[in-house]
C-alpha positions as CSV (number, residue, x, y, z in Angstrom):
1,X,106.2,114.9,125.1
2,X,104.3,111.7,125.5
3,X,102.4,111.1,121.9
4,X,100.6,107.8,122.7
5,X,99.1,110.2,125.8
6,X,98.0,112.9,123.4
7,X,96.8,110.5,120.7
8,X,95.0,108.7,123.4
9,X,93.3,111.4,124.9
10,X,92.9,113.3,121.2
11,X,90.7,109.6,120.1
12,X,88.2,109.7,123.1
13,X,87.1,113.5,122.6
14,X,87.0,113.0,118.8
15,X,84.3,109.6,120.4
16,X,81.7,112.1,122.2
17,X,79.1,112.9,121.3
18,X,79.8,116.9,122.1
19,X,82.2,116.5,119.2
20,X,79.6,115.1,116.5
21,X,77.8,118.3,118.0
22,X,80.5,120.6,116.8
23,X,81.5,118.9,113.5
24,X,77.8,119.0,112.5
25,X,77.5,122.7,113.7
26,X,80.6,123.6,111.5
27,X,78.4,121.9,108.4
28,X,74.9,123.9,109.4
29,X,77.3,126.9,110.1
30,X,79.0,126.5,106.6
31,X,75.7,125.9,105.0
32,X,74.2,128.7,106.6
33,X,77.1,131.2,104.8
34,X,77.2,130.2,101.7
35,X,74.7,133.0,100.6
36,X,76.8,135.6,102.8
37,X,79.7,134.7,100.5
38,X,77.8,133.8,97.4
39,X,78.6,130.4,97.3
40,X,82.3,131.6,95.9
41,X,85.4,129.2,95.2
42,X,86.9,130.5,98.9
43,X,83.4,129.2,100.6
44,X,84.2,126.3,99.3
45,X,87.9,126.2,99.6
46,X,87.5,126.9,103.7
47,X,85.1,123.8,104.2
48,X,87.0,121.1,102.0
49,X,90.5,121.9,103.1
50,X,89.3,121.8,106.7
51,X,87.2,118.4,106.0
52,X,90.3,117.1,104.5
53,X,92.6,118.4,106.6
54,X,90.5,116.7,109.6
55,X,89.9,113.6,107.9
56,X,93.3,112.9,107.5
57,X,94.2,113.1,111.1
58,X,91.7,110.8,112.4
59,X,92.6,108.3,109.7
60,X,96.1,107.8,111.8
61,X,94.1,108.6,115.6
62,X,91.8,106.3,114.8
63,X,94.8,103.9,113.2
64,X,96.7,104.3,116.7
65,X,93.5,103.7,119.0
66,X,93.0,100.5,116.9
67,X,96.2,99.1,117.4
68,X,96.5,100.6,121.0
69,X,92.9,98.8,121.8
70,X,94.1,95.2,119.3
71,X,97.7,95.2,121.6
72,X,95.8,95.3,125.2
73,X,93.0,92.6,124.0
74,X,96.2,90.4,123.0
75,X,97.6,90.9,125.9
76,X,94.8,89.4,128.3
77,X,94.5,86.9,125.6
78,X,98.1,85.9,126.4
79,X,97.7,86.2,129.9
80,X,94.0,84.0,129.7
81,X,96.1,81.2,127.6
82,X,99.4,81.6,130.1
83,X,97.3,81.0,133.3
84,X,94.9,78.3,132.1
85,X,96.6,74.5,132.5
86,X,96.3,72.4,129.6
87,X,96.3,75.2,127.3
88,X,98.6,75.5,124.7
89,X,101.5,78.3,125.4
90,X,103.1,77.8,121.8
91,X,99.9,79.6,121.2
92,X,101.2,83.1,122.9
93,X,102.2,85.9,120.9
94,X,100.5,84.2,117.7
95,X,100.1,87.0,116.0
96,X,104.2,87.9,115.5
97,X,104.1,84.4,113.4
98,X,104.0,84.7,109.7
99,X,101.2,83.1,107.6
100,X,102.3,79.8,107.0
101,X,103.2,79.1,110.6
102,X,99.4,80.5,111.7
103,X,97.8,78.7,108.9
104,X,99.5,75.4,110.5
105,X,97.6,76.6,113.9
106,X,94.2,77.1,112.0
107,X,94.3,73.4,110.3
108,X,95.0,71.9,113.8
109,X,92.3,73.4,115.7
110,X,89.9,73.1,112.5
111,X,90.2,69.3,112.8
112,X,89.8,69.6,116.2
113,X,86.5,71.1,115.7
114,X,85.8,68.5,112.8
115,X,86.3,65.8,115.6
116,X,84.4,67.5,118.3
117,X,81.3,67.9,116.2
118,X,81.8,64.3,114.4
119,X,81.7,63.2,118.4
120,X,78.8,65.2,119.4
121,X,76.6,63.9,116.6
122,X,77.3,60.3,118.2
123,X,76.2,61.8,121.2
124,X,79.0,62.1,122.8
125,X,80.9,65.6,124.8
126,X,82.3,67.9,122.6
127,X,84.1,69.6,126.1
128,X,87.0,68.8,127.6
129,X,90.5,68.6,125.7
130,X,92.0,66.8,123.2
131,X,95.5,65.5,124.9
132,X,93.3,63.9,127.9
C-alpha cells in the first residue's frame, strides 16, 4: 500500500471546494438537529468527537503535503543552482546543514548585499557576481 499516494490524493480533495461544501453542510446539518435531540450531551458528543477526530488527521495531511510540496521546491532549487555557472554548488542541499554552518552562508551573502547596495548608491551595477 503506497501511503505518500493516499496522503497525496487524501490532501487535494480535503483542497476543493466540494469538501468545504460538505464540512459546512455537516455544521448547518448539526445545527439544524439540535432541537430534534434537545440539545443533549450525545448531540454534542457526535459533533466534537467528529471535529476532533477530523482535525487531527489533517494536522499530519496537511504536515505531509507541506513537506511533500517544501522537498520538490528544493529540489528545482538545487537543480536551478547545479545548472547555472558561477553559482555556488556548496550551496546544494543547504537545508541538511545545521545552524551554525547556515548562519555562516547568511553572513556571507548579507555582506554581499551590504556591498551591492553601498555600490549602487555610487552609481554603480549592483548585477553581475562577486568572484568576477
Amino acid at each position: 500500500m503506497n501511503y505518500a499516494l493516499i496522503a497525496r490524493r487524501s490532501a487535494r480533495l480535503c483542497g476543493r471546494p466540494a469538501t468545504l461544501l460538505a464540512a459546512a453542510s455537516f455544521i448547518l446539518i448539526w445545527g439544524v438537529t439540535g432541537p430534534l435531540f434537545g440539545w443533549s450531551d450525545t448531540w454534542q458528543l457526535v459533533a466534537n468527537t467528529t471535529t476532533s477526530i477530523v482535525t487531527f488527521l489533517m494536522v499530519f495531511l496537511i504536515q505531509n503535503s507541506q513537506d511533500h510540496d517544501t522537498a520538490a521546491i528544493q529540489l528545482k532549487l538545487d537543480e536551478l543552482i547545479r545548472a547555472t555557472q558561477g553559482a555556488h554548488n556548496a550551496l546544494l542541499d543547504l537545508e541538511e546543514l545545521d545552524e551554525e554552518s547556515i548562519d555562516l552562508f547568511r553572513l556571507r551573502y548579507t555582506q554581499l548585499a551590504r556591498a551591492a547596495r553601498a555600490d549602487r548608491i555610487q552609481g554603480q551595477s549592483d548585477t553581475g557576481s562577486p568572484e568576477a
